[in-house]
GUBA-22619 format. One record per residue: x, y, z of N, C-alpha, C in turn. Coordinates in steps of 0.2 Angstrom, whole numbers, padded with zeros to 4 digits, always signed. Example, Ala and Ser with C-alpha at 12.3 -4.5 7.8 and 13.67 -1.06 7.14 Angstrom:
REM GUBA-22619
+0066-0028+0039+0062-0022+0039+0066-0016+0039
+0064-0011+0035+0068-0005+0036+0064+0000+0039
***
This chain:
REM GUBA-22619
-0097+0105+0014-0092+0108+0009-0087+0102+0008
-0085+0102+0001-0081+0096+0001-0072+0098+0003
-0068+0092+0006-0063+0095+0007-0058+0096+0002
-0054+0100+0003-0049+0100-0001-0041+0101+0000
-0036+0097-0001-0031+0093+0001-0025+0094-0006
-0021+0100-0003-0016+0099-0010-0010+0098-0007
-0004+0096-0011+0001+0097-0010+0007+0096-0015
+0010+0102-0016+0012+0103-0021+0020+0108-0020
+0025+0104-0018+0031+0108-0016+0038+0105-0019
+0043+0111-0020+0049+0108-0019+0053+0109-0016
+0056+0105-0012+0064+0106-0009+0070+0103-0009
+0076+0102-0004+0081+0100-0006+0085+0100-0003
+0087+0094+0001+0091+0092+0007+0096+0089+0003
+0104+0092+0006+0108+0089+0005+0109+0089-0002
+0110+0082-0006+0111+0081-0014+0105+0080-0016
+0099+0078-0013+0093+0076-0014+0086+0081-0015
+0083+0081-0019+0078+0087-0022+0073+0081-0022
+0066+0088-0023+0058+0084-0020+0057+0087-0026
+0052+0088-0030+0045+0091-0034+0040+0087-0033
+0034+0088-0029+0031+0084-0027+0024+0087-0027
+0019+0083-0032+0013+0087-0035+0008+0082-0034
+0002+0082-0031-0002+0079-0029-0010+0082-0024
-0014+0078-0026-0020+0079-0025-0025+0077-0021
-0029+0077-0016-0033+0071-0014-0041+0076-0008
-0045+0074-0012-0051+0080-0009-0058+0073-0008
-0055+0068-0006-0060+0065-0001-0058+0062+0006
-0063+0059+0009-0058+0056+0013-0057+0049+0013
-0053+0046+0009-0052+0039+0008-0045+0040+0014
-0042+0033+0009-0036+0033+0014-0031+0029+0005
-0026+0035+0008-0023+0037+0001-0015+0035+0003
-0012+0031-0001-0005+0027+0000+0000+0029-0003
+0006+0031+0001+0012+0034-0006+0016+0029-0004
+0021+0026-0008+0026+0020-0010+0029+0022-0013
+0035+0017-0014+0041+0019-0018+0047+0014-0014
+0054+0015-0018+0060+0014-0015+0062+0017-0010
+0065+0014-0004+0069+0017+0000+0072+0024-0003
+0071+0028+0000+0076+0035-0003+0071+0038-0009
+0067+0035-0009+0063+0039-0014+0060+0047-0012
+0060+0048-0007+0057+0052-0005+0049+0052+0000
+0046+0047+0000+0041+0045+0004+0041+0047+0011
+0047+0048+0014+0043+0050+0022+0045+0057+0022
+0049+0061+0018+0050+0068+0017+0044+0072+0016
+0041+0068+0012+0032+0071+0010+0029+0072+0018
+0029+0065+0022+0026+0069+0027+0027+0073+0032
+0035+0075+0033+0039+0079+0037+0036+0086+0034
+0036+0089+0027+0035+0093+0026+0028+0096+0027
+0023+0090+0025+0014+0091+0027+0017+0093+0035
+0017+0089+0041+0020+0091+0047+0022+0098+0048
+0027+0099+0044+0030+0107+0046+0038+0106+0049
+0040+0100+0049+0046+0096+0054+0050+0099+0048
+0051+0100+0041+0055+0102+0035+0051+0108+0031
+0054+0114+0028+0053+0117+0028+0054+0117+0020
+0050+0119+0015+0051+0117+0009+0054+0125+0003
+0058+0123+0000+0062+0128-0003+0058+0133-0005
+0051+0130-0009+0044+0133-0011+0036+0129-0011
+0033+0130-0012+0027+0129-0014+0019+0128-0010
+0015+0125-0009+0011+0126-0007+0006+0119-0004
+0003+0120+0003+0001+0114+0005-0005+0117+0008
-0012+0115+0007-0018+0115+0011-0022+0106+0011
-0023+0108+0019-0026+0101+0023-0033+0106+0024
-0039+0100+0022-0043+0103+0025-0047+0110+0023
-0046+0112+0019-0047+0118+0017-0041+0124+0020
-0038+0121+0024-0034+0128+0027-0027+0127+0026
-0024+0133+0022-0017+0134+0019-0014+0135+0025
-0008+0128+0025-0003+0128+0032+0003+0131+0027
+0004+0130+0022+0013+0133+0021+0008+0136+0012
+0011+0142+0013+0013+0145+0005+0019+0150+0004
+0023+0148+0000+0030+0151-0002+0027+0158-0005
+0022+0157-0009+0021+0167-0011+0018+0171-0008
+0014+0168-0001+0010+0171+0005+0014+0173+0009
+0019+0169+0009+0025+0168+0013+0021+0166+0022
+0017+0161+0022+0012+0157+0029+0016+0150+0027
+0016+0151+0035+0022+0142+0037+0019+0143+0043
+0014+0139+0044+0011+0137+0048+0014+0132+0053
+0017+0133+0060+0018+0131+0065+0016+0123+0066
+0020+0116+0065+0020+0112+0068+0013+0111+0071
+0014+0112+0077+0007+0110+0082+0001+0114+0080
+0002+0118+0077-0004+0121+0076-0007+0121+0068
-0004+0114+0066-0006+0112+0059-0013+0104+0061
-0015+0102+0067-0019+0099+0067-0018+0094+0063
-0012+0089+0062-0009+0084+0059-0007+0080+0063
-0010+0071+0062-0007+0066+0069-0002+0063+0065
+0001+0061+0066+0008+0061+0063+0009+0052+0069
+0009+0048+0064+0013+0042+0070+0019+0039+0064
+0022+0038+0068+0029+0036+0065+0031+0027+0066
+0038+0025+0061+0037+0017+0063+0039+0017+0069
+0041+0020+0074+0044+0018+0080+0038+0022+0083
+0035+0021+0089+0029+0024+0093+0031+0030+0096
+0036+0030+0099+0038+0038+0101+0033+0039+0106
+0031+0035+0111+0028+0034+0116+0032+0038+0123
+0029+0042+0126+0032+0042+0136+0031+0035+0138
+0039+0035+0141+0040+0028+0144+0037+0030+0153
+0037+0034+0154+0035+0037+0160+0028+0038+0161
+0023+0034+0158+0018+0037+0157+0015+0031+0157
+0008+0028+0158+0004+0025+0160+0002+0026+0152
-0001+0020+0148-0004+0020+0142-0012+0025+0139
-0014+0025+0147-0021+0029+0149-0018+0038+0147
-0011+0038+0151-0009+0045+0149-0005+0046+0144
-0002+0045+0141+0001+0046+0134-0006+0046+0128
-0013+0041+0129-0018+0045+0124-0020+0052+0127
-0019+0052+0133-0022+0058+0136-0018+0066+0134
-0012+0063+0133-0008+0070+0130-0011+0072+0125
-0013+0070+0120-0015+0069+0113-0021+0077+0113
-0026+0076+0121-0029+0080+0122-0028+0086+0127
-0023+0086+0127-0020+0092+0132-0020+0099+0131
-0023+0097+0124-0022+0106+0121-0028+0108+0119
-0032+0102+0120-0040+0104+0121-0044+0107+0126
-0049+0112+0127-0049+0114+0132-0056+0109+0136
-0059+0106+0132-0065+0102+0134-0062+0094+0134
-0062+0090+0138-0060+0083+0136-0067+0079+0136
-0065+0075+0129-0073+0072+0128-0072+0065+0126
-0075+0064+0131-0075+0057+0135-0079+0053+0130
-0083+0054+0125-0087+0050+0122-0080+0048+0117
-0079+0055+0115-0072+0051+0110-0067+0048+0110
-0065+0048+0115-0063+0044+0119-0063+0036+0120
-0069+0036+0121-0073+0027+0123-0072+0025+0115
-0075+0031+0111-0074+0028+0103-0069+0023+0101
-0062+0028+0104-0055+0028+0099-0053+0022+0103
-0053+0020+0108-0051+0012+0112-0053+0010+0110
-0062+0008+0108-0064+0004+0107-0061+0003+0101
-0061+0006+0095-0059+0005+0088-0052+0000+0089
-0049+0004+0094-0041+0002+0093-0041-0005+0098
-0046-0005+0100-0046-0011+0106-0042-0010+0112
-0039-0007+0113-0035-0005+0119-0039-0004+0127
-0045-0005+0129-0047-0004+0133-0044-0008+0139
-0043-0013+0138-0040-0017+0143-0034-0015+0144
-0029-0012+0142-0022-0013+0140-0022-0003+0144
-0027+0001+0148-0026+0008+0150-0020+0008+0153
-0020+0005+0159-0017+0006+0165-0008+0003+0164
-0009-0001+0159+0000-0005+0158+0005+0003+0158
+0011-0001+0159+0015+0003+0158+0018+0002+0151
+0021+0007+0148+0023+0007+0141+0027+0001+0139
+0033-0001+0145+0039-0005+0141+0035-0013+0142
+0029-0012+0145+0025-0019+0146+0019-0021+0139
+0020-0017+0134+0019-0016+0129+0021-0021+0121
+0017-0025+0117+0018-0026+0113+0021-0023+0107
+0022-0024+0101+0025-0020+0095+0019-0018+0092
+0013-0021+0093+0008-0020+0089+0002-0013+0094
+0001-0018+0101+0000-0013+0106+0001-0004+0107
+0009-0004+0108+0012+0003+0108+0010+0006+0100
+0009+0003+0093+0007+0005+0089+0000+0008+0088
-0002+0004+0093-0011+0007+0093-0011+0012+0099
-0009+0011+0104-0008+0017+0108-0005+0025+0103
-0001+0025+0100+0004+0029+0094-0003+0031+0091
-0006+0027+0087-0012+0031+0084-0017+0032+0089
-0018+0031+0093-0023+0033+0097-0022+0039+0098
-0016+0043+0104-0014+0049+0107-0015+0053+0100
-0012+0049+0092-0013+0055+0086-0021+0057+0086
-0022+0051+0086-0033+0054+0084-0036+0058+0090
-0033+0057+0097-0036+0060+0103-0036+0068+0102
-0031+0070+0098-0027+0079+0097-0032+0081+0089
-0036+0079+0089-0042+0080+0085-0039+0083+0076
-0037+0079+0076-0031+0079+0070-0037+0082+0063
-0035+0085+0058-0040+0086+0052-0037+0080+0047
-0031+0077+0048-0027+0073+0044-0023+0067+0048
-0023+0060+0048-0018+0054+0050-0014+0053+0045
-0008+0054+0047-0003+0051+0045+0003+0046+0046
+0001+0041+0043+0005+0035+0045+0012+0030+0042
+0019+0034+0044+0025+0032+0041+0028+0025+0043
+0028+0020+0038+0029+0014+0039+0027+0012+0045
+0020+0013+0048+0018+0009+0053+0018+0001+0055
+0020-0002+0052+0019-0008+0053+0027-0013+0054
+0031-0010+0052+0038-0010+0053+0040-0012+0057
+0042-0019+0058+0045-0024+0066+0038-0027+0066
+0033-0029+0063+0027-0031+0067+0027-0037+0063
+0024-0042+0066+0023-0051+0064+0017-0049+0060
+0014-0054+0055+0011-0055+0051+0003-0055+0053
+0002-0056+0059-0004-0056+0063-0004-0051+0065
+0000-0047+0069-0002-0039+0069-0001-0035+0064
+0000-0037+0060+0001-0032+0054-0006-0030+0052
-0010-0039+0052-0016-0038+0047-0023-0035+0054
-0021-0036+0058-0025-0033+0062-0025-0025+0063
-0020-0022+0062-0019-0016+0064-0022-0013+0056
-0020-0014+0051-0023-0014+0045-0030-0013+0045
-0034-0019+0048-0041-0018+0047-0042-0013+0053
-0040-0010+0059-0040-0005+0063-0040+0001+0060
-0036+0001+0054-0034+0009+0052-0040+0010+0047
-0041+0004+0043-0050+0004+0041-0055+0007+0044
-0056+0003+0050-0060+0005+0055-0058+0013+0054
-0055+0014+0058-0053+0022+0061-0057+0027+0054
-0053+0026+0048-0056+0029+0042-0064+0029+0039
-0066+0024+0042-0073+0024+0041-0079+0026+0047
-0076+0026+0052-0078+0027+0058-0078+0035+0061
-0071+0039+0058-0070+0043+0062-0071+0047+0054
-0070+0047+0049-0074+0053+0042-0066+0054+0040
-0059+0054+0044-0052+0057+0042-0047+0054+0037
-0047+0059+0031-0043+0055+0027-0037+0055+0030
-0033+0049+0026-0026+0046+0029-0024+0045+0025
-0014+0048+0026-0010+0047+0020-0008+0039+0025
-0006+0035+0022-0003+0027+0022+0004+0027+0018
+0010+0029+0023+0016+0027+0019+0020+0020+0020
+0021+0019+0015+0023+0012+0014+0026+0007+0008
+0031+0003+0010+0035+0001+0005+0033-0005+0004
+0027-0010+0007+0023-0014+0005+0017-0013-0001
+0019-0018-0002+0014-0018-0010+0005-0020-0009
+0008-0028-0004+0001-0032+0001-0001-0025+0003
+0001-0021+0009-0001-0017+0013-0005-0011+0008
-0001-0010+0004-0005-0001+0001-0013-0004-0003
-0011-0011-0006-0018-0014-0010-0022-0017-0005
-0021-0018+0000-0025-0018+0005-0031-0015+0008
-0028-0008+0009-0028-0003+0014-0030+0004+0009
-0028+0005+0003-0029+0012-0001-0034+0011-0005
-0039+0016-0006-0042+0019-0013-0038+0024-0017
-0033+0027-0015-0028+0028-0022-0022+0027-0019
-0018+0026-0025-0011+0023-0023-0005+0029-0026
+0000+0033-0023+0005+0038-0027+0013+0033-0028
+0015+0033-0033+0022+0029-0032+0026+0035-0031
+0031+0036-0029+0036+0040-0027+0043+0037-0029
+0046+0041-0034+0052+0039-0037+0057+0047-0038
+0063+0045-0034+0069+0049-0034+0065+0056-0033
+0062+0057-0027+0057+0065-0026+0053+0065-0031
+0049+0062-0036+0043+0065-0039+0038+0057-0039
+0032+0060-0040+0028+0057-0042+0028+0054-0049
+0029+0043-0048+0029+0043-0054+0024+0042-0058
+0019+0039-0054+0011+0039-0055+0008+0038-0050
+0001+0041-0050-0004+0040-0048-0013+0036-0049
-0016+0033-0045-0021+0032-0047-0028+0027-0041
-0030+0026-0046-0033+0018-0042-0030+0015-0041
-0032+0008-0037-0029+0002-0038-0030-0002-0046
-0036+0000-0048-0037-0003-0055-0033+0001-0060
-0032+0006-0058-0027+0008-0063-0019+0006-0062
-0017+0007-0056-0008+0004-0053-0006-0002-0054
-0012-0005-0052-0009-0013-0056-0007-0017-0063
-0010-0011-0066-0006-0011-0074-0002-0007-0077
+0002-0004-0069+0007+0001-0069+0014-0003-0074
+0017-0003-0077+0023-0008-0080+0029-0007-0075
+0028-0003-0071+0034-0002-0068+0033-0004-0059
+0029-0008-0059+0026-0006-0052+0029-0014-0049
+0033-0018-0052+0037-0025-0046+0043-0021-0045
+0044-0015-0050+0049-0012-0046+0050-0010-0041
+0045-0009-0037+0045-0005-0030+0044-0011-0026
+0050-0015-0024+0049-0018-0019+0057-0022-0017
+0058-0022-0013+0063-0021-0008+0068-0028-0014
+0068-0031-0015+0070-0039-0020+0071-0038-0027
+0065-0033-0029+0065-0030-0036+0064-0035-0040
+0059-0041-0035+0057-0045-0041+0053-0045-0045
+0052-0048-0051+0047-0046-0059+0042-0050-0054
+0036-0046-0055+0030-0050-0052+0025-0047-0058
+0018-0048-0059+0012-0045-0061+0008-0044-0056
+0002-0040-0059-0005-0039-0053-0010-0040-0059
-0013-0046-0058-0021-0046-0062-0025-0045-0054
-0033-0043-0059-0038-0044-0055-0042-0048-0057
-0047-0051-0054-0052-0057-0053-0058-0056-0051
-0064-0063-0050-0069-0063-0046-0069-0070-0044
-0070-0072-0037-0071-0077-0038-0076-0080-0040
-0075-0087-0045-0080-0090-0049-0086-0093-0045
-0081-0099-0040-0083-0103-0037-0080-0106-0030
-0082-0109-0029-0079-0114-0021-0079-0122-0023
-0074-0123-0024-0074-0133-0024-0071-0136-0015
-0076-0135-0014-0077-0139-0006-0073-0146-0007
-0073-0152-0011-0070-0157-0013-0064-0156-0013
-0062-0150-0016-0053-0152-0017-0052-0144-0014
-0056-0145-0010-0051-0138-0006-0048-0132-0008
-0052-0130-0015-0051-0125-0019-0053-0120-0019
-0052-0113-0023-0056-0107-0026-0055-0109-0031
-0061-0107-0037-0060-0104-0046-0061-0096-0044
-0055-0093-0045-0056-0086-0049-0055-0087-0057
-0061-0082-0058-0062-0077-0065-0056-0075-0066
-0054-0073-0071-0050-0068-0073-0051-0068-0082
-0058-0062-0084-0058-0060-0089-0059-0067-0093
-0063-0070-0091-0066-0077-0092-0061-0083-0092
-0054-0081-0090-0048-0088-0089-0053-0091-0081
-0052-0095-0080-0051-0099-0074-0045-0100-0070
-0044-0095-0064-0037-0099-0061-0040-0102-0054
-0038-0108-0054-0037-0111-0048-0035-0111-0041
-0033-0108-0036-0028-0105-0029-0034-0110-0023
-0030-0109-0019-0030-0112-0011-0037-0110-0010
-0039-0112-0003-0047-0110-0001-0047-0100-0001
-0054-0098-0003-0052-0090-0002-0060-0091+0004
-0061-0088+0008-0066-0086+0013-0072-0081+0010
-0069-0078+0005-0076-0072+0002-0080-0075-0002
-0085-0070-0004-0089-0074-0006-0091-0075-0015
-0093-0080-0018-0093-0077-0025-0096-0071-0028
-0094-0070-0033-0092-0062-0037-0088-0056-0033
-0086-0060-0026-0082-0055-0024-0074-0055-0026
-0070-0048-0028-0064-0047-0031-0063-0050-0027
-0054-0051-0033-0049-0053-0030-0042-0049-0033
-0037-0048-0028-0031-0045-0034-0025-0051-0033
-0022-0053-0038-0019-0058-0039-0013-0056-0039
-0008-0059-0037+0000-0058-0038+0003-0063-0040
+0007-0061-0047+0010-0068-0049+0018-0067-0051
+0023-0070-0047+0030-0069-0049+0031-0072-0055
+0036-0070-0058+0038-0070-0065+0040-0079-0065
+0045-0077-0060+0048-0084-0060+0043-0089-0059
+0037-0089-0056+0034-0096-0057+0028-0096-0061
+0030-0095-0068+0027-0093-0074+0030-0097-0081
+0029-0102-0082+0034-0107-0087+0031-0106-0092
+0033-0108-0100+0030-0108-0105+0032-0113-0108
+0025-0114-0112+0026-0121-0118+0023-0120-0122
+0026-0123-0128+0019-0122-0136+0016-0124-0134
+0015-0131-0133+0010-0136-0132+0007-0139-0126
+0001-0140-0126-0001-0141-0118+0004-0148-0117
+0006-0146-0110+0009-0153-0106+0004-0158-0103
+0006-0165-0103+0005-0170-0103+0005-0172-0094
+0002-0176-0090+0005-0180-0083+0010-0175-0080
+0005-0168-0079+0009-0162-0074+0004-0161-0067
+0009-0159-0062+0005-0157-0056+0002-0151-0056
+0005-0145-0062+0004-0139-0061-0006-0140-0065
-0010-0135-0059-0017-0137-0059-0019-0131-0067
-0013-0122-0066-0017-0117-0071-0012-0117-0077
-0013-0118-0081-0011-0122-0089-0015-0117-0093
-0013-0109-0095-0017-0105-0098-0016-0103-0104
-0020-0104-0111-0018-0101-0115-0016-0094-0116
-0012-0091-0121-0011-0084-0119-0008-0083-0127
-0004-0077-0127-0003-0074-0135+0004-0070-0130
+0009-0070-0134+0015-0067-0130+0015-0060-0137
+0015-0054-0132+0012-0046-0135+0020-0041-0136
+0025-0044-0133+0032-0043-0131+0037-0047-0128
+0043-0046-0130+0049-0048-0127+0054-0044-0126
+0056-0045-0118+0062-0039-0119+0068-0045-0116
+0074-0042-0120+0079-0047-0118+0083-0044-0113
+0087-0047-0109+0093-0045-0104+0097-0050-0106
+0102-0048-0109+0108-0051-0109+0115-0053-0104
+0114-0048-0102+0118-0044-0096+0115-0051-0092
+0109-0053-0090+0108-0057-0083+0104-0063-0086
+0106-0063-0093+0103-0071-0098+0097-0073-0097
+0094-0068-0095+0084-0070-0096+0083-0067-0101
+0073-0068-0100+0070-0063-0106+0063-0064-0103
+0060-0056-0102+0055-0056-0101+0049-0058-0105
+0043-0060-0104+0039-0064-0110+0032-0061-0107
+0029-0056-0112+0024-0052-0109+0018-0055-0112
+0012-0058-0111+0008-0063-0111+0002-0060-0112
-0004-0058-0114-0010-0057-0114-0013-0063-0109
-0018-0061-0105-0021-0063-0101-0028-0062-0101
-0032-0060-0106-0039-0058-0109-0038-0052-0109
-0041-0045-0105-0039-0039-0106-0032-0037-0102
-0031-0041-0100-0022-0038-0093-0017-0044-0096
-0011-0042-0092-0007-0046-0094-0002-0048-0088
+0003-0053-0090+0005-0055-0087+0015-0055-0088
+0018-0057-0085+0025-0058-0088+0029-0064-0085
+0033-0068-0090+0037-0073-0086+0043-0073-0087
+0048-0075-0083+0055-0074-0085+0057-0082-0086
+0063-0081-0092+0064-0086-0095+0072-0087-0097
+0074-0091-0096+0082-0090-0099+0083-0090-0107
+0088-0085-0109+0089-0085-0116+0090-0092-0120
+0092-0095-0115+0092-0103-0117+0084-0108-0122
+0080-0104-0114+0073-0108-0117+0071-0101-0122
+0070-0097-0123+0068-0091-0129+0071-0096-0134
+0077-0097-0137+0079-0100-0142+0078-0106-0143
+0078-0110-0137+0075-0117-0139+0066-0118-0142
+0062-0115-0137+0057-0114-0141+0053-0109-0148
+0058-0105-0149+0057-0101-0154+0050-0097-0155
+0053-0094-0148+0048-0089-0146+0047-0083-0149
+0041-0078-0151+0042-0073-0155+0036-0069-0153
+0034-0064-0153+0028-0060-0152+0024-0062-0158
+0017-0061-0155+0010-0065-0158+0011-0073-0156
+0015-0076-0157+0013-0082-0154+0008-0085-0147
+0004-0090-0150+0001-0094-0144+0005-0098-0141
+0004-0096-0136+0008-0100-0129+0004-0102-0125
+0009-0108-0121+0003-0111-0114+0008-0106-0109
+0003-0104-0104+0008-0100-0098+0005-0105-0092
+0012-0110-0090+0011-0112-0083+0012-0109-0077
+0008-0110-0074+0008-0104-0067+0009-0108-0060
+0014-0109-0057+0014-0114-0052+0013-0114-0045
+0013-0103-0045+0010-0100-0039+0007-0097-0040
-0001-0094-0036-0003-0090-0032-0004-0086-0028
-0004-0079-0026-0004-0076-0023-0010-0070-0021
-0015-0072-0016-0020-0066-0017-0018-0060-0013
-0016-0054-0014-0012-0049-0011-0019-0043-0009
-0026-0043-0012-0030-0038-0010-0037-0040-0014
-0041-0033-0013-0048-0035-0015-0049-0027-0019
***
């Protein structure tokens, strides 16, 4: 039987209101984002039962924990939800081997096979017997979800995990959470104010803006969300194309990605040809000329068709929306250069592109 996962509530803390309407009936692993204060980690308090919602209705798994017109508010610990948080909330008293082992303490059979599973997945097998404070930032993290999946959770749920962590544990623990979702059948909500992280790691992505849902979808559909550089802590104008890789030039130490038959150039990529790519391009490193340039270092020189312009006067730029075969692109430009080149929508323009960024697959 397939499962079924709603959640659908409103409440109201303080000056701040939720309406929050959402759906998810496989077991992928499903990412909510947004701005700080958006509301993203109130969603998981309430799945939890930690906040108590003014009205509405949540079933995990097929089994309603909270309905406002049943009037069922289903009891924290007996919502079978592993909840790890950005700090690990670890016993410091407690031997690494025992803090997984609480996890099971409410079970009446402990099962040793699942057990050997969930180390190995998380690799911690060497690391049973340390004590907590002898603990890395990445380590006590994998321990955090361990004790969650030990308490045979029907749902993980992961609130800015990764927060404090270096860039080598970050991608490690990421491909971990992978594992777990494909290994152990349990969907996962993934919360997170990382853009790299949610396109990494999610089959659907929800943005959360001011308590509601601002969109939803795939990745193939988010990245052509117009409003989505917004969500990120700088609020700087970026794009998200996607690609294939074309080829490998061994000689100059290169990729060609496809993109909708353009050719872009970027650093070595390790996958293989026709495999995706999702590209991230800042605005700012995005130039425009009429005409192809002469004795330049920059290698991706694209033609393009400019589809829109939106001015800011306020802050002397202008954004410059760009067709890029079927997707698009944007660069920022000062009012200065708008007028001096006498830019206009329909016009063909060259878009110089001076960085690269591959952010997912």
């Amino acid at each position: 039987m397939a499962r079924s996962n709603l959640i659908k509530y409103e409440t109201i803390l303080g000056d701040f209101s939720s309406n929050i309407n959402f759906d998810f009936s496989d077991s992928n692993i499903i990412a909510i984002t947004g701005l700080s204060g958006s509301g993203k980690s109130t969603i998981a308090k309430v799945i939890c039962g930690l906040i108590k919602p003014k009205n509405g209705y949540i079933k995990i798994n097929n089994k309603i924990l909270y309905s406002s017109r049943d009037k069922i508010n289903i009891p924290p610990h007996q919502r079978k939800i592993g909840m790890v948080f950005q700090e690990s909330r670890l016993f410091s008293h407690m031997s690494v081997q025992n803090n997984l082992l609480y996890g099971q303490r409410r079970n009446t059979v402990f099962d040793q096979k699942k057990f050997d599973k969930i180390i190995n997945i998380l690799g911690i097998k060497s690391i049973l017997n340390r004590k907590i404070f002898n603990l890395s930032g990445g380590e006590a993290q994998r321990v955090s979800i361990g004790r969650a999946l030990l308490s045979e959770p029907k749902i993980l749920i992961l609130d800015e995990p990764l927060t404090g962590l270096d860039a080598q544990r970050q991608n490690k623990i990421l491909k971990i959470i992978k594992d777990i979702n494909k290994n152990l059948n349990i969907p996962i909500l993934f919360i997170s104010h990382s853009l790299e992280e949610i396109i990494f790691i999610a089959a659907k992505i929800i943005i959360i803006e001011n308590g509601k849902v601002a969109t939803q979808g795939s990745i193939d559909q988010i990245i052509s969300y117009q409003k989505l550089s917004s969500f990120n802590k700088s609020n700087t104008i970026y794009s998200l194309i996607k690609g294939v890789i074309h080829s490998h030039d061994k000689t100059n130490s290169n990729t060609i990605i496809d993109v909708n038959g353009i050719k872009l150039i970027t650093k070595p990529i390790s996958d293989k040809i026709n495999s995706g790519q999702i590209i991230k391009l800042f605005s700012k490193d995005i130039s425009i000329a009429t005409k192809i340039p002469k004795n330049i270092s920059i290698n991706n020189i694209l033609e393009t068709k400019i589809t829109k312009i939106k001015i800011s006067k306020k802050n002397g730029i202008a954004e410059i929306f760009l067709a890029l075969g079927k997707q698009q692109i944007v660069s920022e430009i000062t009012l200065f250069s708008l007028q001096k080149l006498k830019l206009k929508t329909n016009l063909k323009v060259y878009a110089l592109i001076k960085a690269i960024s591959i952010v997912g697959k």
